[in-house]
C-alpha positions as CSV (number, residue, x, y, z in Angstrom):
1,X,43.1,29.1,-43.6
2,X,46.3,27.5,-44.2
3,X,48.8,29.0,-46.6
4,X,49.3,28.2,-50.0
5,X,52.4,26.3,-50.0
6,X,54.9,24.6,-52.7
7,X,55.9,20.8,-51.1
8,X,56.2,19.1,-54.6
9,X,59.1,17.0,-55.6
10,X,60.8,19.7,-57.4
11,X,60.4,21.9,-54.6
12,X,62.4,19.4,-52.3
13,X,65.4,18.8,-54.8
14,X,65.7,22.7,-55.2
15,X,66.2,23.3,-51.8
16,X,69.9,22.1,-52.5
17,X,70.4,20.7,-55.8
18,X,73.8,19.9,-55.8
19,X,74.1,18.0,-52.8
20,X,71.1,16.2,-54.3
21,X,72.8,15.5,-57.4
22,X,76.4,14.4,-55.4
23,X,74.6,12.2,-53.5
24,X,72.5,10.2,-56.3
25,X,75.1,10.0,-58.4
26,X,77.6,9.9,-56.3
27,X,79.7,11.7,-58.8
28,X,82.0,13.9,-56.3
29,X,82.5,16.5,-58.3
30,X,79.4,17.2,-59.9
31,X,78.0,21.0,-60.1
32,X,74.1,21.1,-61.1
33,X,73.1,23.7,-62.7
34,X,69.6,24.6,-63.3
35,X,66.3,22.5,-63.1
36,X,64.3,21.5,-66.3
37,X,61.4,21.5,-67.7
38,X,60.0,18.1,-67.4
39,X,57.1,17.7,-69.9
40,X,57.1,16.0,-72.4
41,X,54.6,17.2,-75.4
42,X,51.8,15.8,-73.5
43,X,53.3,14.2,-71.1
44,X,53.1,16.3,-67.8
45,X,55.5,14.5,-64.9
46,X,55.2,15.5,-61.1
47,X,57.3,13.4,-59.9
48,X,60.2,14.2,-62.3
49,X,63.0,16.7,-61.5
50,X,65.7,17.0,-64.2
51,X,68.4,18.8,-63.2
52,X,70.9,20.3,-65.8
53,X,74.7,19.0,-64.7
54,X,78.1,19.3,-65.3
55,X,81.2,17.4,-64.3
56,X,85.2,17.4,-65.4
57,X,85.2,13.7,-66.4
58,X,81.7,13.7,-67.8
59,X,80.9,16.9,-69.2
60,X,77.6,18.9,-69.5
61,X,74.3,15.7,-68.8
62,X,71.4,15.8,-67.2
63,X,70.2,14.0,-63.6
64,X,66.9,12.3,-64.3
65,X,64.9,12.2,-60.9
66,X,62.0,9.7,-60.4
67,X,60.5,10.0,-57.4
68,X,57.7,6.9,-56.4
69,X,55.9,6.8,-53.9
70,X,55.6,2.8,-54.5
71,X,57.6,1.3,-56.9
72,X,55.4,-0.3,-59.7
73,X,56.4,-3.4,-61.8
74,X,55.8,-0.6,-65.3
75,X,58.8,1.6,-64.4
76,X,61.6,0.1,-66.0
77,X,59.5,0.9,-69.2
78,X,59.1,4.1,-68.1
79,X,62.5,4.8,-67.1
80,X,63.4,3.8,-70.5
81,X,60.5,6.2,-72.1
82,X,61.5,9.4,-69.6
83,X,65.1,9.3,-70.4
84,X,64.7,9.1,-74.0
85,X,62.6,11.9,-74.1
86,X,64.6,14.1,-71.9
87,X,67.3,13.1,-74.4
88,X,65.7,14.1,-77.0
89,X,64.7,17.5,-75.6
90,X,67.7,18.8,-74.4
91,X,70.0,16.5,-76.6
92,X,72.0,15.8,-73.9
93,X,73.2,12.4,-72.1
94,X,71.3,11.7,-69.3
95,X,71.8,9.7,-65.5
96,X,68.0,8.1,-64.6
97,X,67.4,7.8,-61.0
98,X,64.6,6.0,-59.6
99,X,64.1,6.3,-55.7
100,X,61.5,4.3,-54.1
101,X,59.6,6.0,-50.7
102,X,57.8,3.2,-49.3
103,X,58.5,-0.2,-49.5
104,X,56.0,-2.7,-51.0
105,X,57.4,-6.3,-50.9
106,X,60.6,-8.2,-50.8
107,X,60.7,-8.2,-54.4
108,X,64.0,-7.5,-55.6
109,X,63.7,-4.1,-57.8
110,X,65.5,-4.3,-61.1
111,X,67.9,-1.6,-62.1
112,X,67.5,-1.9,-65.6
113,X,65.0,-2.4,-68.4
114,X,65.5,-5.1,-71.4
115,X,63.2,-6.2,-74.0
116,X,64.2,-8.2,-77.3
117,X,62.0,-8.0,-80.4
118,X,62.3,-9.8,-83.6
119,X,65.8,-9.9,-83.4
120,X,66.5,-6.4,-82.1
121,X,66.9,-5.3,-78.4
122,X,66.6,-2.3,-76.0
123,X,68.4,-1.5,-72.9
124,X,68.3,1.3,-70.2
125,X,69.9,0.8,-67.3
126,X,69.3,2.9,-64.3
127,X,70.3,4.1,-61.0
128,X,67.7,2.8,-58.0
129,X,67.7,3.9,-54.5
130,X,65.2,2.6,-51.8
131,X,64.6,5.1,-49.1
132,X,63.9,2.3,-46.6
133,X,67.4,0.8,-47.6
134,X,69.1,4.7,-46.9
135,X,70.7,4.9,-43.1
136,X,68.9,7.6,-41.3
137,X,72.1,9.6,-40.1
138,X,73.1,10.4,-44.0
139,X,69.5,13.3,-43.2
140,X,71.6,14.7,-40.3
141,X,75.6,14.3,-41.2
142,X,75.1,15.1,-45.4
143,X,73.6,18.3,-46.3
144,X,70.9,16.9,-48.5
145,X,68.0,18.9,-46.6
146,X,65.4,17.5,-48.9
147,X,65.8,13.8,-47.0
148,X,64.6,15.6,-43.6
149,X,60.9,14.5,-44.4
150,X,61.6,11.3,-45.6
151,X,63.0,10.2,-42.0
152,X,60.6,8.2,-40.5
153,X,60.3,5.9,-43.1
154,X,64.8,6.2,-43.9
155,X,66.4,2.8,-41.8
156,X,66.4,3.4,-38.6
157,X,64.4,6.3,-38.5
158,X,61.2,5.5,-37.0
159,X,62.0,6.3,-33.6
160,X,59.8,9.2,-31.9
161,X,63.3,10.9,-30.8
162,X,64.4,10.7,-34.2
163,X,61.7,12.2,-35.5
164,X,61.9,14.5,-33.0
165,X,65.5,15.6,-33.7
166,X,64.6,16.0,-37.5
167,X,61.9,18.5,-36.5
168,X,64.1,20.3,-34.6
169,X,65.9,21.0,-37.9
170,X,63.0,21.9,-39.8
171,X,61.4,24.2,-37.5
172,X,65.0,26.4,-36.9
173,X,65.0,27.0,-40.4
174,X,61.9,29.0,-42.2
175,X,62.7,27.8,-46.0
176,X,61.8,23.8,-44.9
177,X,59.5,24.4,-42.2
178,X,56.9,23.9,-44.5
179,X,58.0,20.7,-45.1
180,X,57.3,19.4,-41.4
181,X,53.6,18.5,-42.8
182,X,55.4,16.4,-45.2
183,X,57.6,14.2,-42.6
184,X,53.9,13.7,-40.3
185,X,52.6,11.9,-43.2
186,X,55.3,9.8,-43.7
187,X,55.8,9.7,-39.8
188,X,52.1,7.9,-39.9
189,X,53.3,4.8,-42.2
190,X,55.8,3.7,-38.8
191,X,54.4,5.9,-35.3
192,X,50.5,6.0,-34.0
193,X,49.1,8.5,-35.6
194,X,48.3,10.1,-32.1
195,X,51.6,10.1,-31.5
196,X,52.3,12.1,-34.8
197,X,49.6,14.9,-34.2
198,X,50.7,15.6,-30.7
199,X,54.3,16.2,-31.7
200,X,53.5,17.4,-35.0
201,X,51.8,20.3,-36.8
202,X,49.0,18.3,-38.8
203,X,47.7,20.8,-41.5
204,X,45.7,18.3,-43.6
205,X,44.9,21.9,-46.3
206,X,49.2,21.9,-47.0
207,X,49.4,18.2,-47.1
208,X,46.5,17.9,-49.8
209,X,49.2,20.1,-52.6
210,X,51.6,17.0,-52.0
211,X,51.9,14.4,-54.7
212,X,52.0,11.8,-52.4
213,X,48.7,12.7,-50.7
214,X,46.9,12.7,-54.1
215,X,48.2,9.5,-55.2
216,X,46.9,7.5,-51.8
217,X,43.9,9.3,-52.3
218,X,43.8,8.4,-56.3
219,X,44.8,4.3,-54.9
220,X,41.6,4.5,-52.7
221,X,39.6,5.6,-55.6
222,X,40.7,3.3,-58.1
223,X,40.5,0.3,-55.0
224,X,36.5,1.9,-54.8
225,X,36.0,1.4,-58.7
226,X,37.3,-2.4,-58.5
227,X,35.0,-3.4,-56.5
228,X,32.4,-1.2,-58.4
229,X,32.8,-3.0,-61.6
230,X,32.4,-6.2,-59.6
231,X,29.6,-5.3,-57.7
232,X,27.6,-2.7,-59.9
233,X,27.4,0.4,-60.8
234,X,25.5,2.1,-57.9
235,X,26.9,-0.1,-54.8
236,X,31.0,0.6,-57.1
237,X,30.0,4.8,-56.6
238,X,29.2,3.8,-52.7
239,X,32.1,1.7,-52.0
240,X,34.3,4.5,-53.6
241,X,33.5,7.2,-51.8
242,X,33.4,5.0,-48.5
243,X,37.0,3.7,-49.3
244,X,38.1,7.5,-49.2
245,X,36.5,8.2,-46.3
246,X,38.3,5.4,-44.8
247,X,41.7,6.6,-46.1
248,X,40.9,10.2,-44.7
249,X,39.8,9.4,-41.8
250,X,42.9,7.4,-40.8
251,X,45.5,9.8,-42.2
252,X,43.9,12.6,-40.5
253,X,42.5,10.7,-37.4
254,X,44.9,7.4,-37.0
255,X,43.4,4.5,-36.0
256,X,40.7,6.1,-33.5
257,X,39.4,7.8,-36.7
258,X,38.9,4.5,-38.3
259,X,36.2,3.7,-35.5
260,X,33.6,5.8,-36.8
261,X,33.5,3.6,-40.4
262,X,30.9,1.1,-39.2
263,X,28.6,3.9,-38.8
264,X,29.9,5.5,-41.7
265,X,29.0,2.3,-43.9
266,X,26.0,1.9,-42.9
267,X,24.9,5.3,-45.0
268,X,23.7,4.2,-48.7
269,X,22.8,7.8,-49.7
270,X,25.6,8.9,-51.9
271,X,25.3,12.6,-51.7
272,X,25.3,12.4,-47.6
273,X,28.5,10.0,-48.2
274,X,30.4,13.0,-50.2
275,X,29.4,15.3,-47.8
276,X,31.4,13.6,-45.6
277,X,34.3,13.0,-47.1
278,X,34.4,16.8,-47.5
279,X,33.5,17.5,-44.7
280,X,37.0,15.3,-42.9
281,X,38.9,18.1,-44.7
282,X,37.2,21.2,-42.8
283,X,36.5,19.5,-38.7
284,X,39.9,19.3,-36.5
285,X,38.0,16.9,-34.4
286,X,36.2,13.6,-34.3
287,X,33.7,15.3,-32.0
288,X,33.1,18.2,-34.9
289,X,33.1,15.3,-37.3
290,X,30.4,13.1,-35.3
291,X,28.5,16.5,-35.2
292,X,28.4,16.7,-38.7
293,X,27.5,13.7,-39.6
């Protein structure tokens, strides 16, 4: 059994806040001090990391961190929203940061948000950085540890030997070892996922914990209920569990894992269906997984 293990947003930023916080600010002489509680009432945020900060010209503020997976047309409104509640809470001026994992169009991604109502009008503006936009060699020449996973998917990063020389780096040093199952995930969005598992340690039980895990598998979910409410209830619950077993199958298995879903859609019974897609979690072959079935 794998162990437990902390791979969340926060835990990447606190691996070296400050050098974090120099390099999304670029403020030079910034000093971060500690991170922040980042909910809200009743808004709980994974993917926030404030960081309490401090600089000569600036003075005591705090570094909003907003860290998507995919950037979604909503978050200029929600830039807006998160820095005025953390604002609010801590009463202190506040630097937003959006930065944007994987890249989802051309579309150019605004940098601030505006609205104008009856006369009156809001603004936020906000810092944005694209990861795919971010030269690979700023993981190995900055001390910004927390940017090791992200390399495949940096610019110019998805190379096997770059990948390679990353996890060179994370396996020398026990505190971001961990995170190697972090950078095979993203390593799968640019190399064959073959590829990845042979040079990589593939523990699918540490990868579920990560945010960015759960919110593919929430996308294939809410892809499965679409076309439920289109095609009714009964044949929505089979094409939802079917579209997650798709999207296990090819994170875990790549692309030959993908060639076991015409037999896998041919199965109407719903309760056989789950079985499956728990059972992907628990086989470490396609063999152990063609048993099962």
């Amino acid at each position: 059994m794998a162990k437990a293990a902390d791979i969340s947003t926060k835990r990447l930023i606190s691996l070296a806040p400050e050098n974090w916080v120099k390099w999304v600010t670029q403020i030079p002489d910034i000093v971060s001090g500690e991170i922040l509680n980042s909910e809200f009432q009743w808004i709980s945020r994974e993917s926030d990391v404030l960081v309490r900060a401090t600089s000569p010209q600036y003075g005591e503020f705090i570094v909003l961190n907003e860290l998507q997976l995919r950037y979604k047309p909503e978050m200029p409104k929600r830039m807006r929203a998160y820095t005025a509640l953390a604002e609010e809470k801590y009463n202190l001026p506040t630097y937003p940061v959006l930065v944007n994992i994987l890249k989802e169009s051309d579309v150019e991604i605004p940098t601030s948000y505006e609205s104008q109502f009856a006369g009156l009008q809001a603004r936020q503006d906000y810092h944005v950085i694209n990861l795919w936009e971010v030269d690979v060699e700023i993981a190995f020449t900055q001390p910004v540890p927390c940017l090791l996973p992200f390399v495949p998917i940096l610019k110019g990063g998805a190379e096997e030997s770059t990948v390679q020389r990353a996890l060179q780096i994370l396996r020398a040093d026990e505190q971001l070892s961990q995170l190697e199952t972090v950078m095979a995930f993203f390593a799968t969005f640019v190399l064959d996922s073959a590829l990845v598992q042979q040079i990589m340690r593939w523990d699918m039980a540490i990868l579920r914990e990560s945010p960015w895990y759960q919110q593919i598998l929430r996308e294939g979910e809410e892809r499965g209920r679409r076309e439920g409410r289109r095609e009714g209830r009964q044949e929505g619950r089979q094409e939802e569990i079917v579209s997650g077993i798709e999207l296990a199958l090819e994170i875990k298995f790549g692309t030959e894992g993908l060639q076991m879903m015409p037999e896998i859609s041919q199965i109407s019974d719903l309760d056989r269906l789950r079985a499956i897609h728990q059972g992907i979690k628990s086989v470490n072959t396609l063999d152990e997984l063609q048993q099962f079935i």
